[in-house]
C-alpha positions in Angstrom: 22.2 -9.2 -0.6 21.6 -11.2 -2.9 17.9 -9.9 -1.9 16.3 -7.9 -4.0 15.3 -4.8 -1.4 13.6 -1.2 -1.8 12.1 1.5 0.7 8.4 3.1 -0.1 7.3 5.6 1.3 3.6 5.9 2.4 2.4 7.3 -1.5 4.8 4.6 -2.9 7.6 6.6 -3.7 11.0 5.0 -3.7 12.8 6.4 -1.0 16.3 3.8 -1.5 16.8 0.4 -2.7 19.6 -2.2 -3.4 21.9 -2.9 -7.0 19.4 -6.5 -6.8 16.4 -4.3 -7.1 18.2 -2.2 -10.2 19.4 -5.1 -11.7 16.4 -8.2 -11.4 13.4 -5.5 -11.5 15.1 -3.0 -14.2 14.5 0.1 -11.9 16.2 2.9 -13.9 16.9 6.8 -12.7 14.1 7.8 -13.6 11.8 5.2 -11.8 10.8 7.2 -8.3 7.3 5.9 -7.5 6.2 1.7 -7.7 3.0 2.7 -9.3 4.2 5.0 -12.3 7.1 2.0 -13.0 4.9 -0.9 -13.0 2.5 1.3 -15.7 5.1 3.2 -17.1 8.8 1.6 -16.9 9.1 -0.8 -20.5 11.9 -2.6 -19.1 9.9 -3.3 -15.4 6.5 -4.2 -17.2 8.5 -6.6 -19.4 9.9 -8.8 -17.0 6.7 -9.0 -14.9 5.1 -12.3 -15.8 1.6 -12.0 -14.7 1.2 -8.3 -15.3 -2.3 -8.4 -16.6 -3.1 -10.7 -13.9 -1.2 -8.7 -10.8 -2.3 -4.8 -12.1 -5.8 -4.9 -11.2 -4.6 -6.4 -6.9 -2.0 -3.5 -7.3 -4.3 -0.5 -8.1 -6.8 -1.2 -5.5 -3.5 -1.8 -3.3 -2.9 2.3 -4.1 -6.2 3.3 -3.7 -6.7 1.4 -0.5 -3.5 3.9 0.7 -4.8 6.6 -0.7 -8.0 6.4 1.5 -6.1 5.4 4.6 -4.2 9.4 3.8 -7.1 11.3 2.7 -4.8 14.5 3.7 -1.9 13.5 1.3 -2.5 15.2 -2.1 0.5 13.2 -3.5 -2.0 10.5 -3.9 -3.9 12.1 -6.6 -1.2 14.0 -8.4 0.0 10.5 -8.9 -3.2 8.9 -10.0 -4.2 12.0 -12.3 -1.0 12.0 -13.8 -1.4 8.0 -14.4 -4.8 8.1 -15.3 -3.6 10.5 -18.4 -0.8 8.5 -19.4 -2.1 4.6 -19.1 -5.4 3.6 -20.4 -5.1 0.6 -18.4 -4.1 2.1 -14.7 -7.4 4.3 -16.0 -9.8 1.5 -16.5 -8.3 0.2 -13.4 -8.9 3.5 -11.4 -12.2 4.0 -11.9 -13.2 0.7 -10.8 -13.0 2.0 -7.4 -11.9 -1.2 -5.9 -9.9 -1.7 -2.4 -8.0 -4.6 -1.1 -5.9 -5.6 1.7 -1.6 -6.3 0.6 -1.1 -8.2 -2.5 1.8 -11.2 -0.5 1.6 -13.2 -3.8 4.6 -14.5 -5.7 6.7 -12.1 -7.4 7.8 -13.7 -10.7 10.4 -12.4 -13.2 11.4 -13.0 -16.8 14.6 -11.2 -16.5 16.6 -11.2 -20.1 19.5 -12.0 -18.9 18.9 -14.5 -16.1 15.8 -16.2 -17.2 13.1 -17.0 -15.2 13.0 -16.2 -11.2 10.3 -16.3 -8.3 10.8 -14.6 -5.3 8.4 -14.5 -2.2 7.8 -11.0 -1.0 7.7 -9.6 2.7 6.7 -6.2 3.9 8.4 -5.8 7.5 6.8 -3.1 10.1 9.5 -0.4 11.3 7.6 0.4 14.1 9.3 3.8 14.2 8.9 5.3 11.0 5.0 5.1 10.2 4.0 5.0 6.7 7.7 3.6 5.5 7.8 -0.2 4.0 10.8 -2.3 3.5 9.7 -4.3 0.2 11.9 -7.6 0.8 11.9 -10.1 -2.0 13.6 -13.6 -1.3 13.9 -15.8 -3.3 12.0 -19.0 -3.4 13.9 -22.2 -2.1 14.1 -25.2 -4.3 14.3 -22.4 -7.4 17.9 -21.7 -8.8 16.6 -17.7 -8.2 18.9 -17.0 -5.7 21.6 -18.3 -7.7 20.7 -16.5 -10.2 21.0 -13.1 -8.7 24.5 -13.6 -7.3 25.4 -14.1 -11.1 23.4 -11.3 -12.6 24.9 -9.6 -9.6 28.9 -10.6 -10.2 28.2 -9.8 -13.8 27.1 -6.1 -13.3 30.7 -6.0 -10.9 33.0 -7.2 -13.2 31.7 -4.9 -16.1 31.5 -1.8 -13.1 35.6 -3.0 -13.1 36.3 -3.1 -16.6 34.8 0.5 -17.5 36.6 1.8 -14.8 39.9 0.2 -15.3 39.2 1.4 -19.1 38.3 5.2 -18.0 41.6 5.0 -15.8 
């Protein structure tokens, strides 16, 4: 902490991540795979300055996995089911484009805390193949990190006051 960390699996399902990545990327419940929430998640696409810009690097990201499982049909139950529901990852998708990791700055117009930059990293764990650690720190010389220990702090103290309220 105050990191804003998830775990994908090899089809880019959300296997766990941190209160930082709830709270600075507004992953709800019902956000289980990267892809579907960066198309379909209001509150993720919001704070994702650059969307336009990073969607296009992002889909040929997916498709490049996609190829490297040929075998894993969860690929295209996610890509059909996307394909249906965004005319964007569509127009995307059939442009049948493939590119190496996308490492660029991950930058965030959060509501609450403003504007933060984090620089992504995607350690190996050599012993579970196809699993990523998506690591997001944030950028020195921003207030980001900052930031997050507030936005952080803020969701604690309201965690404390419901419960002391319930009790």
């Amino acid at each position: 902490m105050p990191s804003p960390a998830y775990v994908i699996d090899r089809c880019w399902d959300i296997v766990g991540l941190n209160r930082a990545t709830a709270l600075v990327f507004g992953f709800g419940e019902r956000d289980t795979n990267c892809l579907m929430s960066f198309f379909t998640n209001p509150a993720f696409r919001a704070r994702r300055r650059y969307w336009t810009e990073v969607a296009p690097a992002l889909v040929a990201e997916f498709r490049r996995d996609a190829a490297r499982y040929p075998e894993e049909s969860r690929f295209t139950s996610i890509s059909s089911r996307l394909t249906e529901e965004s005319e964007e990852l569509a127009e995307l998708w059939s442009r049948y484009e493939i590119t190496a990791t996308n490492q660029g700055v991950k930058a965030i117009d959060h509501p609450r805390a403003g504007f933060l930059i984090f620089d992504p990293s995607v350690p190996e764990i050599p012993d579970r193949p196809g699993i990523r650690l998506m690591l997001h720190t944030a950028r020195p010389g921003t207030q980001t990190r900052e930031k997050v220990v507030e936005l952080l702090g803020r969701d604690e103290r309201k965690g404390r006051i419901s419960l002391v309220e319930a009790g």
